[in-house]
C-alpha positions in Angstrom: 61.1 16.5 78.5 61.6 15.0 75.1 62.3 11.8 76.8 58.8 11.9 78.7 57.3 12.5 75.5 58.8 9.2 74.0 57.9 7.3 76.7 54.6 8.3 76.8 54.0 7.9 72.7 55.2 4.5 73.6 52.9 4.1 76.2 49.6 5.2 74.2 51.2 2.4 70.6 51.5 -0.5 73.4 47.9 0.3 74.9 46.5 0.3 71.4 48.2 -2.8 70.3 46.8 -4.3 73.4 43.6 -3.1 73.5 43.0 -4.0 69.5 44.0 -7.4 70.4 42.0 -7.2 73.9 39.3 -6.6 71.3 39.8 -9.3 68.3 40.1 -12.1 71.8 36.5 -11.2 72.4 34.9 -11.8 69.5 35.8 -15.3 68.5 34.1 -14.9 65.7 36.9 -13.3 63.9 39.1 -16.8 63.8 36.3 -18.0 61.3 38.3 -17.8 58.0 41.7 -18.3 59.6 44.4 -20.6 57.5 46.7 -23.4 59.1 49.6 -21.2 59.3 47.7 -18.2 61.0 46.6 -21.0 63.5 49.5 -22.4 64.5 51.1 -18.6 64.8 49.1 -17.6 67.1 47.7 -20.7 69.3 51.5 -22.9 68.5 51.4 -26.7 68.1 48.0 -28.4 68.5 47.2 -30.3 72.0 44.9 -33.0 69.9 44.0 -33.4 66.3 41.5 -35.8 65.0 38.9 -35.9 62.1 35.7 -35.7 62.0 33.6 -37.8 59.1 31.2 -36.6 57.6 27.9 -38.2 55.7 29.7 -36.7 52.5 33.5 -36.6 51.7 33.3 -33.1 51.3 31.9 -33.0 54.6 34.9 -34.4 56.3 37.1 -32.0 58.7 40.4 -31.9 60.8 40.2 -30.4 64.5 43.0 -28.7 65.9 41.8 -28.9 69.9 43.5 -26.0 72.0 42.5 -24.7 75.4 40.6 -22.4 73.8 38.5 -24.4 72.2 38.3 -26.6 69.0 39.0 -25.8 65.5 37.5 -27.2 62.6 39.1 -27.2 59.9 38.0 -27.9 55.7 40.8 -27.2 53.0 43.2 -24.7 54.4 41.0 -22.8 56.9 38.9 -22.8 59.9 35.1 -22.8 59.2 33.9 -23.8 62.6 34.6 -22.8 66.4 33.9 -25.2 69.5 34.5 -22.8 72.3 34.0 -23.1 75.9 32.9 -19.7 76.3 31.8 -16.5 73.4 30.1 -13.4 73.9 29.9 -13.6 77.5 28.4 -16.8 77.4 29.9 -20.1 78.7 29.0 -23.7 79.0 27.0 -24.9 82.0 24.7 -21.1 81.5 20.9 -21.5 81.6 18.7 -20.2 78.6 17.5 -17.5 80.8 20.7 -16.1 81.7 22.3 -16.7 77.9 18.6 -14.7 76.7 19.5 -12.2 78.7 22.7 -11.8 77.3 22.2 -12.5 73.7 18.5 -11.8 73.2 16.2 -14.8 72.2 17.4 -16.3 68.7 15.7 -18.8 66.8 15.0 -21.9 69.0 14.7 -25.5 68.2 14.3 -28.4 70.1 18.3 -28.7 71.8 19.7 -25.7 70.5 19.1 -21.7 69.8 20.8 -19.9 66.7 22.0 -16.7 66.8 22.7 -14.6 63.4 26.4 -12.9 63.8 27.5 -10.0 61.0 29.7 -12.1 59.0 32.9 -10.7 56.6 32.0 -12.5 53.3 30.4 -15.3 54.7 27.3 -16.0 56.8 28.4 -16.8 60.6 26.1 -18.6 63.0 26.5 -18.7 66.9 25.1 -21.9 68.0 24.5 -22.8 71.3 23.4 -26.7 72.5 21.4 -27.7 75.1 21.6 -30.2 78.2 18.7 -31.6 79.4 18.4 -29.4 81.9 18.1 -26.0 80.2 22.0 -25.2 80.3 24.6 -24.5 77.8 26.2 -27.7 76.8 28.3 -26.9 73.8 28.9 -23.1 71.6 29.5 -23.2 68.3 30.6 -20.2 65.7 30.2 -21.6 62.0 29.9 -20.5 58.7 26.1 -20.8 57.8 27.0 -21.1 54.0 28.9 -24.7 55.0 
């Protein structure tokens, strides 16, 4: 009996650690803030790095690219997320199907924003469009960038 009870306490701490991190995977936007150490623990070495210049030094960034996505990086953290797919959105979706999924945002001409609840920074989800009406690129940033 007190064995069942063990293995059932250990049961419920392993579905909670996994459903808390089932959670944190789908919102992407909780990488934003993220330092190179934290990075590397959790995605490992880097498939591709390269920089990115800016029109002002300040400006300029290092990408980590993983198959999650890319990482952009200023100073010690991530500010910026290239993702293939984020809040049940993915590249390749039409502006119908990501409105019904997201709600309208703010449109422009190429690209819709979409205000996200930030920590202590402004976040963004930003979301390119093809010439034909469908997702090409998603973006989470920091707004105050």
């Amino acid at each position: 009996m007190k064995k069942a009870i063990c293995c059932k306490g250990l049961l419920f701490c392993f579905l909670l650690s996994t459903a808390a991190g089932f959670a944190q995977a789908h919102d992407p936007s909780q990488l934003i803030g993220t330092t190179l150490s934290e990075l590397v623990d959790r995605y490992g070495i880097p498939k591709n790095v390269y920089a990115v210049r800016g029109t002002e030094i300040w400006q300029d960034d290092v990408v980590f690219v993983y198959d999650s996505g890319e990482f952009f990086i200023f100073g010690n953290r991530v500010w910026q997320l290239k993702l293939r797919s984020a809040f049940n959105v993915k590249e390749g979706d039409t502006k119908a199907s990501v409105a019904r999924t997201l709600g309208e945002g703010r449109s422009f001409e190429g690209y819709t924003l979409y205000q996200l609840p930030g920590k202590a920074w402004p976040l963004m989800l930003r979301i390119n469009w093809d010439k034909s009406g469908r997702a090409a690129e998603i973006y989470i940033y920091r707004s105050d960038f």
